[in-house]
C-alpha positions in Angstrom: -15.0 -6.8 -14.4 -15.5 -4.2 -16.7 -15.6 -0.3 -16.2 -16.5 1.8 -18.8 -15.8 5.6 -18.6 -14.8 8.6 -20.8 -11.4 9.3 -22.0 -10.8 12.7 -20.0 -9.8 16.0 -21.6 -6.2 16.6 -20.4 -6.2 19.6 -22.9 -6.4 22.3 -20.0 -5.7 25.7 -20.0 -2.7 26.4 -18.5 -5.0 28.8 -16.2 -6.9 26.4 -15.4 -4.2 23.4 -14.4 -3.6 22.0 -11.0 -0.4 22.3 -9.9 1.5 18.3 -9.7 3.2 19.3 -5.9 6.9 18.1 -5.0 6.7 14.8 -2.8 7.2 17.2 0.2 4.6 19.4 0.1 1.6 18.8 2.0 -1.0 21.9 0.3 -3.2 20.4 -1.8 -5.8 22.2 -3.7 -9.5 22.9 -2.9 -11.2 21.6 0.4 -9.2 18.7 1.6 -6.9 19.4 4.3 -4.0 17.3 5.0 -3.6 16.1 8.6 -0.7 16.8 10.5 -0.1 13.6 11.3 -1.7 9.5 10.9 -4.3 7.8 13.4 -1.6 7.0 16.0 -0.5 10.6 16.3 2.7 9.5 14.3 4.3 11.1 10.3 2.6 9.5 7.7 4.8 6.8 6.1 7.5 7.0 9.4 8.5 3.3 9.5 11.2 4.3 12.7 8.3 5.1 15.0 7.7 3.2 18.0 3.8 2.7 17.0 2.2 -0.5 17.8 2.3 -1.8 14.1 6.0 -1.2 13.8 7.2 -4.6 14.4 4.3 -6.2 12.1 4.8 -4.3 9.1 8.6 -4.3 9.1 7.9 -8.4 9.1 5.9 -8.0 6.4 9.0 -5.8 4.0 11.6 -8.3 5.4 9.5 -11.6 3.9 8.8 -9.5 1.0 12.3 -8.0 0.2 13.6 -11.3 0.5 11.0 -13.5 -1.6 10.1 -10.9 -4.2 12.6 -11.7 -6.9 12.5 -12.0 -10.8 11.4 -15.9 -11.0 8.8 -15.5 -8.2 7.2 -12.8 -10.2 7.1 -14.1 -13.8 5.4 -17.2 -11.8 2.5 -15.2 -10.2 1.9 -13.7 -13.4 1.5 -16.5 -15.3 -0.9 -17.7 -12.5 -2.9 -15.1 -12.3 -3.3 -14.0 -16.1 -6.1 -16.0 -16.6 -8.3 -14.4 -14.1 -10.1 -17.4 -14.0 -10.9 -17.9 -9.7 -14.0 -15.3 -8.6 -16.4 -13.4 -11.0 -18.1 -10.7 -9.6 -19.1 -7.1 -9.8 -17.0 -4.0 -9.0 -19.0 -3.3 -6.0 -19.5 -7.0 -4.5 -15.4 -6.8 -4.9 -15.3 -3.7 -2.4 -17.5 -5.1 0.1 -15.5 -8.2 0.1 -12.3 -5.3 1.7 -14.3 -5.0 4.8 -12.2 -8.6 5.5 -9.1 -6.8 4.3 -6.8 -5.0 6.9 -3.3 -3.8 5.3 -0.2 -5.2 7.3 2.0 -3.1 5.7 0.6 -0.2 6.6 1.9 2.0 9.5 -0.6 4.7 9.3 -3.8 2.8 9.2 -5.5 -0.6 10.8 -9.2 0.1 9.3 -11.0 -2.3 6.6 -9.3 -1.5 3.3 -13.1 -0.3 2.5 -12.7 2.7 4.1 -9.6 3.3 2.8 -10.9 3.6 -0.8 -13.8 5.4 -0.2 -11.9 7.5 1.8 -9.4 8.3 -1.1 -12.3 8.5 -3.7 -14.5 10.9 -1.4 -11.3 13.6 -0.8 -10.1 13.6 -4.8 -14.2 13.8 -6.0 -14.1 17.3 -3.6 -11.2 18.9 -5.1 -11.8 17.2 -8.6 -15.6 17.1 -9.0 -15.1 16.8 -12.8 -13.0 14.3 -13.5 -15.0 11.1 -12.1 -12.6 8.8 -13.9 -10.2 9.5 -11.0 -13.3 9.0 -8.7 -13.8 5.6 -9.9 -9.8 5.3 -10.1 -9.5 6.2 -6.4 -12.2 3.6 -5.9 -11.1 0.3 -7.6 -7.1 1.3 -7.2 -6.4 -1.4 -4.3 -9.3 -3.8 -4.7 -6.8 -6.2 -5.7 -5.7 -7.0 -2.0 -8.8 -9.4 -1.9 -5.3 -11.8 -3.5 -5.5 -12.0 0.5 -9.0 -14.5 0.8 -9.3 -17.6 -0.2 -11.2 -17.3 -3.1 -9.0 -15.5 -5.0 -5.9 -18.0 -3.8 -4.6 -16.7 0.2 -1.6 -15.2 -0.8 0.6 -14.2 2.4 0.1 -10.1 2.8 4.2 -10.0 1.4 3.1 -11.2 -1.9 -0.1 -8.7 -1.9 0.7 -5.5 0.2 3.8 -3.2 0.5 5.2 -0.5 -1.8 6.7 -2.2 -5.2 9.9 -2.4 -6.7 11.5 -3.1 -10.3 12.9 -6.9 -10.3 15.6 -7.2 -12.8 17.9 -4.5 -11.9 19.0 -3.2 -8.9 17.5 -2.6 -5.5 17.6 1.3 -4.9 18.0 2.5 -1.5 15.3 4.2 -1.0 12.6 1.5 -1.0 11.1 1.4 2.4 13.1 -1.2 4.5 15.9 -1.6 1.7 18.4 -3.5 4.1 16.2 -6.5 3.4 17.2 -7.3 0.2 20.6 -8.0 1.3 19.2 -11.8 1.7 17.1 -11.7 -1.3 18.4 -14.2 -4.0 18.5 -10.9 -6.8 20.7 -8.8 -5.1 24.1 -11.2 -5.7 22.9 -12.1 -9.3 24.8 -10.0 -11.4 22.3 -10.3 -14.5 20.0 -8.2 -12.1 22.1 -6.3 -9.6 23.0 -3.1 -12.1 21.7 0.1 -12.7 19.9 -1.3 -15.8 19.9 -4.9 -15.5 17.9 -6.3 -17.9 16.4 -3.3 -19.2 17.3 -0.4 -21.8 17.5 3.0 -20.5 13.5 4.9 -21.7 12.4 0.9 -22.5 9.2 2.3 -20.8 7.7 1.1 -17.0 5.2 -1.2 -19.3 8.3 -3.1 -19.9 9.9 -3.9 -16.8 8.7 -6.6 -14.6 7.4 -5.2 -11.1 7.3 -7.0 -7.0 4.1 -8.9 -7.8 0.9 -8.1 -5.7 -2.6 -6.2 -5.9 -1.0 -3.2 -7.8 -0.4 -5.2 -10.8 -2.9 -7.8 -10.3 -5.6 -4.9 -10.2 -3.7 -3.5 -13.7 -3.7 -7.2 -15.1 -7.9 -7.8 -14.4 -8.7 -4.2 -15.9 -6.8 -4.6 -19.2 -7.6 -8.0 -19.4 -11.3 -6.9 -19.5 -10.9 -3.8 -21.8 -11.2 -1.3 -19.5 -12.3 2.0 -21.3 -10.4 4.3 -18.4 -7.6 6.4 -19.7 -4.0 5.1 -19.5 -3.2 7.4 -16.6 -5.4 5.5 -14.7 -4.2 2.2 -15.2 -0.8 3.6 -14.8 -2.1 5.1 -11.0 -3.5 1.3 -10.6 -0.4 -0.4 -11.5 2.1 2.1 -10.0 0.5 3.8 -7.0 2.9 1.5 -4.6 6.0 2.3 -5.8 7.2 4.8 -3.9 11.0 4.9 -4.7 9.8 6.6 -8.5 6.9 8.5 -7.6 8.3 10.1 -4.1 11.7 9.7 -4.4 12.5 9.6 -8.3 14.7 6.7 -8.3 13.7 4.5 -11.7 13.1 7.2 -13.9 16.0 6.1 -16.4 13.2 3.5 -17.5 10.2 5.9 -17.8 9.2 6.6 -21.8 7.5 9.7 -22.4 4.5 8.6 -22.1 5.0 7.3 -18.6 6.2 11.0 -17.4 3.2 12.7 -18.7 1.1 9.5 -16.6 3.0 10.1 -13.6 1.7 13.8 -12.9 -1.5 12.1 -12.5 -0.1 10.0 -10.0 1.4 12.1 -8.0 -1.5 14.1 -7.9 -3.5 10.8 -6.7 -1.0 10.0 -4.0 -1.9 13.0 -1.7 -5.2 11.5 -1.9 -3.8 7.8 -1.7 -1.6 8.7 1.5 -3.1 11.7 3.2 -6.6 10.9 3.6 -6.4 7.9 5.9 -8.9 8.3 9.0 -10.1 6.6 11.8 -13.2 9.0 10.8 -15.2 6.5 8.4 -17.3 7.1 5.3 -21.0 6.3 5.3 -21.0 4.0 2.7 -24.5 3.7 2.0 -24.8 7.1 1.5 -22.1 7.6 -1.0 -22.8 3.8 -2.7 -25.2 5.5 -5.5 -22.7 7.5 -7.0 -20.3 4.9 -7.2 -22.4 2.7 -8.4 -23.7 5.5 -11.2 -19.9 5.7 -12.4 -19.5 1.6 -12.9 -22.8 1.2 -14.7 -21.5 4.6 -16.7 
């Protein structure tokens, strides 16, 4: 799977620069408007309301916070490095979501289809020139197909959910932290402090994230010399964890490299988070373009 785009300018006037808004603030710039609240009438990302996925996706952070630890991970990436189960096209890979339905999700039960297209169409209206986040938008969870049987039927814990360093400790603002009480990690005192194994500024490159399609996605991209810019394969790789790009916990580890990358992610989130819809895309209809920025 190979995607070949232009490295984008990131050289803008200071006139003409979006604004990277704090986690809290819901005005985005030019047309898309941010919902008041998700499909079930609830806060985006409230994991206390009584909605009818509450008790399914809390499952799903308890399994993972208890089996996601520093052994498990360095296991699935050996595993998977070789990319050697399904080869396919971009496209055939998005159409293969429509099977896909997020457990961990609390604001959304539609085919994970939607969900990227969704994302893609809202940043292309207030970002009509930078089609690398287009494609970005498009291709940034396509690895939650981990989930079928062709690429290996991994439970939704080890594929879904926001992600979380392994090899230091658990901060407590990861969504369900209490969880990690039971995982095998947290007593380890190699990996229960501040640092762990790490160096303060080692860079996020260097530290060893919860394994699923985040880093999976990150691993089949570089793998096949992706020509995107590094901001985009640091939106692929870290658009799930929430604790840094929300909440700011982590950033001890960034390098300066990773600071600089994480303006373009929080600029993605909005998109990521806010423009989930029971209101679906016409996919035929927007296909060609996407298609157009593959084959580019």
């Amino acid at each position: 799977m190979t995607v070949l785009i232009e490295q984008p300018e990131f050289g803008i006037e200071e006139k003409e620069r979006r604004t990277v808004a704090d986690s809290d603030d819901l005005v985005l710039d030019g047309e898309f408007v941010v919902p008041a609240n998700n499909s079930y009438g609830y806060s985006f990302r409230d994991y206390d309301a009584e909605s009818e996925r509450k008790e399914r996706v809390e499952e799903l952070y308890r399994l993972s916070h208890i089996n996601q630890t520093y052994d498990f991970v360095k296991k699935m990436r050996e595993a998977y490095s070789a990319l050697d189960r399904v080869e396919m096209s971009i496209w055939e890979c998005c159409e293969l979501l429509n099977e896909v339905v997020d457990d961990s999700d609390p604001d959304l039960d539609e085919p994970q289809i939607q969900h990227l297209l969704q994302s893609a169409e809202a940043i292309r209206k207030d970002y009509p020139d930078q089609d690398w986040l287009h494609l970005t938008a498009l291709i940034h969870d396509l690895g939650k197909v981990l989930i079928l049987p062709s690429f290996g039927g991994l439970p939704q814990w080890a594929v879904v959910g926001d992600t979380f360093p392994l090899g230091c400790g658990f901060d407590p603002s990861i969504v369900h932290y209490e969880h990690f009480k039971s995982n095998p990690d947290h007593n380890n005192p190699a990996y229960s402090t501040k640092l762990g194994v790490y160096k303060e500024g080692c860079g996020l490159e260097n530290v060893l994230m919860s394994w699923g399609h985040d880093d999976y996605m990150y691993l089949v991209a570089k793998e096949n010399k992706t020509t995107l810019p590094s901001a985009a394969l640091f939106i692929i790789r870290y658009h799930s964890f929430y604790a840094l790009h929300t909440s700011g916990a982590y950033n001890y580890l960034m390098s300066d490299e990773d600071a600089e990358n994480l303006k373009w992610l929080q600029i993605f989130n909005k998109y990521d988070l806010y423009s989930k819809s029971i209101v679906r895309v016409d996919v035929e209809k927007v296909k060609p373009y996407y298609i157009s920025l593959i084959e580019k």
